[in-house]
FIVEX-369423 format. One line per field, with one value per residue (C-alpha): residue number from 1; chain; x, y, z. Coordinates in nm, 3 decimals, always signed. Example, Ala and Ser with C-alpha at 12.3 -4.5 7.8 and 13.67 -1.06 7.14 Angstrom:
<pts>
i: 1, 2
ch: A, A
X: +1.230, +1.367
Y: -0.450, -0.106
Z: +0.780, +0.714
</pts>
This chain:
<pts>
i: 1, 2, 3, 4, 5, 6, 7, 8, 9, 10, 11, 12, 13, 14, 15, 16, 17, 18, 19, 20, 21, 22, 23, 24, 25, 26, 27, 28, 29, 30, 31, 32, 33, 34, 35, 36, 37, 38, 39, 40, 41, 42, 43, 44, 45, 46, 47, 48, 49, 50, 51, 52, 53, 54, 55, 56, 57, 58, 59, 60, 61, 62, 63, 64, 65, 66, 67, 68, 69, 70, 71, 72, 73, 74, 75, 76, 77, 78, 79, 80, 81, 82, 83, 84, 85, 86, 87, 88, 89, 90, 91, 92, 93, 94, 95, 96, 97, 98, 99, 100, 101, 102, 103, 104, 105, 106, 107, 108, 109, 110, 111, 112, 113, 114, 115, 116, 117, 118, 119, 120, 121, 122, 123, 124, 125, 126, 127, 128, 129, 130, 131, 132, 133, 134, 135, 136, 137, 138, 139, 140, 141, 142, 143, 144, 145, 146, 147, 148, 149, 150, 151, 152, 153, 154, 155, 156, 157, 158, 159, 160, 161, 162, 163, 164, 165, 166, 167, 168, 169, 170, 171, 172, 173, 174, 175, 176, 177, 178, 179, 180, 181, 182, 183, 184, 185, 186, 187, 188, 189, 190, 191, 192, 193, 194, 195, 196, 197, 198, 199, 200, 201, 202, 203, 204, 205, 206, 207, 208, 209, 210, 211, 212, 213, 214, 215, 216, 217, 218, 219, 220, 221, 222, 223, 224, 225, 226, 227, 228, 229, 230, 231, 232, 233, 234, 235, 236, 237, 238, 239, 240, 241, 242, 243, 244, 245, 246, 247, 248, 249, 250, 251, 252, 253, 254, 255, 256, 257, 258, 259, 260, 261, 262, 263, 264, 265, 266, 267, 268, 269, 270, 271, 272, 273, 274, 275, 276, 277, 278, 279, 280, 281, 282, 283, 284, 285, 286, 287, 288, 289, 290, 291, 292, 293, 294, 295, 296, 297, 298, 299, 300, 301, 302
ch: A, A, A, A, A, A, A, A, A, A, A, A, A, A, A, A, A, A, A, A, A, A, A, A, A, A, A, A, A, A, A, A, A, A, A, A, A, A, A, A, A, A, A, A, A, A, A, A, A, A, A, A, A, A, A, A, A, A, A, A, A, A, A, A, A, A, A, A, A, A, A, A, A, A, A, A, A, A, A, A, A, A, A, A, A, A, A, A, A, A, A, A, A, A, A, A, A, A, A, A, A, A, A, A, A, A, A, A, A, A, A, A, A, A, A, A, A, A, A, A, A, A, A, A, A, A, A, A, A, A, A, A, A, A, A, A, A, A, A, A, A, A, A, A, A, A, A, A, A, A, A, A, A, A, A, A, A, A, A, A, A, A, A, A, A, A, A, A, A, A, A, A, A, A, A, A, A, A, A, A, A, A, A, A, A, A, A, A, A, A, A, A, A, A, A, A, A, A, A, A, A, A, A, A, A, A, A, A, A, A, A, A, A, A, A, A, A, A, A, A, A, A, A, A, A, A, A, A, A, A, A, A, A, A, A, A, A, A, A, A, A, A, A, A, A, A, A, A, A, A, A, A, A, A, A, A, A, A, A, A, A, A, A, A, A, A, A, A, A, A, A, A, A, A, A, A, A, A, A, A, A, A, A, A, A, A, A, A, A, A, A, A, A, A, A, A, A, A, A, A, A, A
X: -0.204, -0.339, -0.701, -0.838, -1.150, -1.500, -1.673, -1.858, -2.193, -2.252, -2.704, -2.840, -3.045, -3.195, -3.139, -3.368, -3.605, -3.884, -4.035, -4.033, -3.649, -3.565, -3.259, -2.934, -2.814, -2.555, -2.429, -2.393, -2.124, -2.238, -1.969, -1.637, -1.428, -1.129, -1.184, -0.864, -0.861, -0.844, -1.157, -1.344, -1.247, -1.301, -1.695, -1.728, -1.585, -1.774, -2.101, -2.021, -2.216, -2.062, -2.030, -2.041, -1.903, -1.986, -1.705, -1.642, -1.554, -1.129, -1.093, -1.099, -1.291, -1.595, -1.796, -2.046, -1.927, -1.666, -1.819, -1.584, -1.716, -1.550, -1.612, -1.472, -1.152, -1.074, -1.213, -1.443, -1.416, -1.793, -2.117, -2.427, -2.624, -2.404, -2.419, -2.843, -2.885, -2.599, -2.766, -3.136, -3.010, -2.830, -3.164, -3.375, -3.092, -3.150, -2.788, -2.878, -2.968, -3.061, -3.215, -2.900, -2.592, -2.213, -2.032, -1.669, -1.535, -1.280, -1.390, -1.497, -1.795, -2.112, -2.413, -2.739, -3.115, -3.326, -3.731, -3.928, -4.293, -4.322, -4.021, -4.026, -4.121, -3.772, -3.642, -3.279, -3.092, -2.770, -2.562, -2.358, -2.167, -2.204, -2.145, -1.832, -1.908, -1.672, -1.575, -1.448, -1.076, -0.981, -1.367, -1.363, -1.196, -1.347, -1.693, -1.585, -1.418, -1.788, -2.018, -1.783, -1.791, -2.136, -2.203, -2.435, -2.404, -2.398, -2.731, -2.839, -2.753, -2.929, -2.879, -2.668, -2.277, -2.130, -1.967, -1.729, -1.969, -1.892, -1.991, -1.763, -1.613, -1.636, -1.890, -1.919, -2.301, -2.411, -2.747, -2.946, -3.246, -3.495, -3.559, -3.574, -3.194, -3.054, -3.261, -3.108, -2.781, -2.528, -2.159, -1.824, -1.728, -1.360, -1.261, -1.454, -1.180, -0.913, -1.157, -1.257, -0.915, -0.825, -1.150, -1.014, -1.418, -1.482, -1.782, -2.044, -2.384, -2.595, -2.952, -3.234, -3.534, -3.799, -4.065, -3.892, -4.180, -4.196, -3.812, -3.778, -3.452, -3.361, -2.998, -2.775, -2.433, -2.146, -1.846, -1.462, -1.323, -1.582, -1.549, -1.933, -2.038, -2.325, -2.488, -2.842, -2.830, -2.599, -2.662, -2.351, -2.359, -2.737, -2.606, -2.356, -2.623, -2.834, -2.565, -2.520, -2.884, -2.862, -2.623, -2.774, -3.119, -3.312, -3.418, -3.480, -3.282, -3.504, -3.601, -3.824, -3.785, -3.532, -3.625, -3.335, -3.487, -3.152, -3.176, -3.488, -3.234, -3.080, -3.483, -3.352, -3.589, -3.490, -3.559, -3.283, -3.438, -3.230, -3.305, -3.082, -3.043, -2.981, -2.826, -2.950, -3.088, -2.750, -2.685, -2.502, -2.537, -2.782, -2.969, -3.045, -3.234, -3.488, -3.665, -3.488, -3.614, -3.423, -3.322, -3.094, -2.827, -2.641, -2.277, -2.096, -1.744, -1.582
Y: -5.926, -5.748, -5.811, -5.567, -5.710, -5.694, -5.368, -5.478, -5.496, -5.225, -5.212, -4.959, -4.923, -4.659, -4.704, -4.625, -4.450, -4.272, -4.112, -4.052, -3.957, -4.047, -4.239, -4.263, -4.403, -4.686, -4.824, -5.230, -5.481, -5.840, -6.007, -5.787, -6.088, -5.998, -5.629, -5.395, -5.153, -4.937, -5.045, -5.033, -4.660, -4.596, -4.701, -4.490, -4.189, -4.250, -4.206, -4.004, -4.221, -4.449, -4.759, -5.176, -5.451, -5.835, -6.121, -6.473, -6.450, -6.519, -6.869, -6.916, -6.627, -6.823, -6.539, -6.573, -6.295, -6.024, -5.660, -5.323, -5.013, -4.724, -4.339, -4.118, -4.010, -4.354, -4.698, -4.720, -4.934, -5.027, -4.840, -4.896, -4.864, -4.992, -5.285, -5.313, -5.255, -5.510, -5.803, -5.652, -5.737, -6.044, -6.198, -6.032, -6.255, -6.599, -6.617, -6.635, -6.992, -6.853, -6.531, -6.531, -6.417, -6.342, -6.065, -6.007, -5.634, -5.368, -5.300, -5.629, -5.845, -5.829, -6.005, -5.949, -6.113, -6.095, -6.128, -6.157, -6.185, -6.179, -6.109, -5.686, -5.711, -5.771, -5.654, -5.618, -5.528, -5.495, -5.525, -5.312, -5.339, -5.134, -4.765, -4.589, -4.239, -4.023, -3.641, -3.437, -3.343, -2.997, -2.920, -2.555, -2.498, -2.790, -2.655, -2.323, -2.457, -2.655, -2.381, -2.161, -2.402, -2.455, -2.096, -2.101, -1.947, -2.156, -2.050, -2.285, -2.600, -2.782, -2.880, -3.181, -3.234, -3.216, -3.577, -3.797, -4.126, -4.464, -4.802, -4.854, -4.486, -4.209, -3.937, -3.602, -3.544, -3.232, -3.139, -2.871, -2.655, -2.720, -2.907, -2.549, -2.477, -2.782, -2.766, -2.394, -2.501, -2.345, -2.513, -2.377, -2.722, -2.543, -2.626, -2.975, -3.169, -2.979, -2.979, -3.338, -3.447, -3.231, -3.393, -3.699, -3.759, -3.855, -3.637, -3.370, -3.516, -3.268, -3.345, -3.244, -3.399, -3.429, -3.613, -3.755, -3.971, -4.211, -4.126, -3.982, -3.747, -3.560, -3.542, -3.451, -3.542, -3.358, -3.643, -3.510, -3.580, -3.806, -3.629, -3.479, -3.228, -3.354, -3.776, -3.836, -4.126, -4.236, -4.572, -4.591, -4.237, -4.309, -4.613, -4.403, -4.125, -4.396, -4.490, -4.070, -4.009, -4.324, -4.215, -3.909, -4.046, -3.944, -4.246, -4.624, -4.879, -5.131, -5.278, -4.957, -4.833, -4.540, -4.334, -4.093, -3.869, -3.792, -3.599, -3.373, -3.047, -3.297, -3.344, -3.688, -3.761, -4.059, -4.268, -4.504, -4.733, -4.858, -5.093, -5.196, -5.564, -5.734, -6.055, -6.226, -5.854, -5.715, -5.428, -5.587, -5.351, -5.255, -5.323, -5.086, -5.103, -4.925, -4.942, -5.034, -4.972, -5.032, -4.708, -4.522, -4.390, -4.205, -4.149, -3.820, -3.855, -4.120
Z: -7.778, -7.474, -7.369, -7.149, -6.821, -6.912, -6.807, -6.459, -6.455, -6.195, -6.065, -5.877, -5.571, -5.326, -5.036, -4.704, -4.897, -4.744, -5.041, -5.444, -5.565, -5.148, -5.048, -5.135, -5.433, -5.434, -5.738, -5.659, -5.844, -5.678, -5.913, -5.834, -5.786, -5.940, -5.992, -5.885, -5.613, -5.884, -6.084, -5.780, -5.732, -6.085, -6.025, -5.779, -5.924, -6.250, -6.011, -5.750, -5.506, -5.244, -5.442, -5.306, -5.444, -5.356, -5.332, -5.248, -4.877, -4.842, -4.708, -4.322, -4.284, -4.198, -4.360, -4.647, -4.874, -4.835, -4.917, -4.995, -5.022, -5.201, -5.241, -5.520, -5.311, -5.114, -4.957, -4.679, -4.447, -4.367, -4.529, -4.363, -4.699, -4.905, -4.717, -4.721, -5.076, -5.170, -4.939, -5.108, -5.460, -5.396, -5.229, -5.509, -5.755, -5.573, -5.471, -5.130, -4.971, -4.603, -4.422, -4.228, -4.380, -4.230, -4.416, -4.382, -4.388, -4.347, -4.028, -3.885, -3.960, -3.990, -4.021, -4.229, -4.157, -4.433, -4.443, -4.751, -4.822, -5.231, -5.475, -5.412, -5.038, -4.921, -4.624, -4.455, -4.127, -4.090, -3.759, -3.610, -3.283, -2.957, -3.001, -2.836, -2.722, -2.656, -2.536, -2.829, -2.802, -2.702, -2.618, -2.592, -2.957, -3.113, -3.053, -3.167, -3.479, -3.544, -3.482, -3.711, -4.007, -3.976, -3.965, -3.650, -3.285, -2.956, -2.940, -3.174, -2.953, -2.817, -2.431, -2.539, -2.550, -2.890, -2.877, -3.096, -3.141, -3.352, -3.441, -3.779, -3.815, -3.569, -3.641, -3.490, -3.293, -3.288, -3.116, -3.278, -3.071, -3.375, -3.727, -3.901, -3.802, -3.888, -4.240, -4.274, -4.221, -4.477, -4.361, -4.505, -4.707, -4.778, -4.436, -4.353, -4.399, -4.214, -3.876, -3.886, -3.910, -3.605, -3.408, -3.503, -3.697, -4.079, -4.100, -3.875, -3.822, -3.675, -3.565, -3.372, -3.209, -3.403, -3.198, -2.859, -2.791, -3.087, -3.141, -3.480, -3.540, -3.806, -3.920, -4.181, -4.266, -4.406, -4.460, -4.462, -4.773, -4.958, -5.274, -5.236, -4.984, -4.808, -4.769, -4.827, -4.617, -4.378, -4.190, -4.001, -3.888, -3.776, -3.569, -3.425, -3.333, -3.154, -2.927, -2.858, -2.765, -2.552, -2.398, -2.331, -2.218, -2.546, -2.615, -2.426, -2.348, -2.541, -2.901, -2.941, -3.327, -3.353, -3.677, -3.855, -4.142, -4.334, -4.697, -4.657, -4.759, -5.050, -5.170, -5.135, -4.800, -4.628, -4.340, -4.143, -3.909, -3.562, -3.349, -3.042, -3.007, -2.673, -2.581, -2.247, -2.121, -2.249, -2.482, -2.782, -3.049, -3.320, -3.621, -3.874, -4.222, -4.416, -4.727, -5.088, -5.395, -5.780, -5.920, -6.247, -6.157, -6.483, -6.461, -6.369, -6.562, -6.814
</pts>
């Protein structure tokens, strides 16, 4: 007689919230040990969200857990939010023992610091390594092709390269003249895919300056071929944009807060918070975190 696995038990969370509804949703299995590739997927696609799932860290690793992330059409390797909610819930659980935590990935590992004042006040940052900025390939056409999917003129840019940018996967920075074009931004979705495979990027992130002196950007990202069409919140992308308006002299060199409103046009507002960390005076990467809160999350398909 066949027996079939137990349905997981699959929790919710927001993720870098900054308001009522704000966020973005990730559904959360902290007990996927021996859950199939294609289970995982099949959470996912059941939800439409980016999904995480928790297990016992492969021996050797020296890590504390191993995380994987999936999205309708494929795995990720590494998603910044993902990644904050999971550690949220598994402190909110008690299965945590310390406020440091090493987390083994698809794309390397990372660690997790955790603070906590009462049982809701939890809080979470999650490293990421120094950001790679890059020229895009074939500039000239690769700009065109961008502007034309995104259905704006050059006029609309800001006086900032368009650059290929990454701390897990590469993202695509594109600086925007004001807050009111990027939030009227109407891109062709038929032919997102097509371009970020020929820019060698997994999604566009434009953005624009919001307030350069306390450093708050506003962004919005449009993945490849995630299976939905635009990302409420995007931690990794936001680490990636950090390392592009450093490099560009937007913002300091220093420990200063770096704020990244993401999902205002999704009435899913949402707030990513970077910080660069240093080690010895030297640029080592970043953390970033933001607020999580439990949430419902119904499901999309059988």
């Amino acid at each position: 007689m066949m027996t079939t696995s137990p349905e997981p038990q699959v929790r919710f969370v927001s993720v870098f919230a900054a308001g009522p509804q704000g966020g973005n949703p990730a559904p959360i299995v902290v007990d996927g040990a021996g859950m199939s590739d294609a289970e995982m997927q099949q959470v996912a696609r059941a939800y439409g969200h980016e999904s995480g799932f928790v297990l016992p860290s492969p021996p050797g690793s020296d890590c504390d857990f191993e995380f994987r992330f999936w999205v309708p059409n494929h795995e990720m390797s590494m998603c910044g939010h993902a990644t904050v909610g999971a550690t949220w819930l598994l402190q909110r659980l008690g299965r945590l023992q310390r406020d440091r935590i090493a987390i083994l990935t698809k794309s390397g590992r990372v660690h997790a610091r955790i603070g906590q004042s009462d049982e809701q006040d939890i809080s979470v940052e999650v490293s990421q390594p120094t950001g790679i900025v890059e020229p895009l390939p074939d500039t000239p056409r690769s700009v065109d092709d961008i502007l034309d999917v995104l259905g704006i003129g050059s006029d609309c840019l800001a006086p900032f390269p368009i650059q290929n940018a990454r701390t897990s996967r590469i993202k695509t920075l594109i600086p925007l003249k004001s807050v009111s074009i990027l939030d009227g931004l109407k891109p062709d979705f038929s032919r997102m895919e097509r371009l970020c495979n020929r820019i060698d990027s997994t999604g566009l992130y434009p953005y624009a300056v919001s307030d350069r002196n306390d450093q708050i950007i506003d962004a919005r990202q449009f993945p490849s071929a995630s299976g939905y069409p635009e990302d409420a919140a995007t931690g990794i992308a936001a680490s990636a944009l950090s390392f592009g308006l450093l490099a560009n002299r937007m913002v300091d060199a220093s420990e200063r807060q770096i704020t990244i409103r993401q999902g205002r046009a999704m009435n899913r507002p949402s707030a990513i918070k970077v910080r660069f960390s240093f080690n010895d005076g030297d640029l080592n990467g970043c953390w970033l975190g933001g607020a999580v809160q439990p949430t419902e999350c119904e499901k999309i398909a059988s």
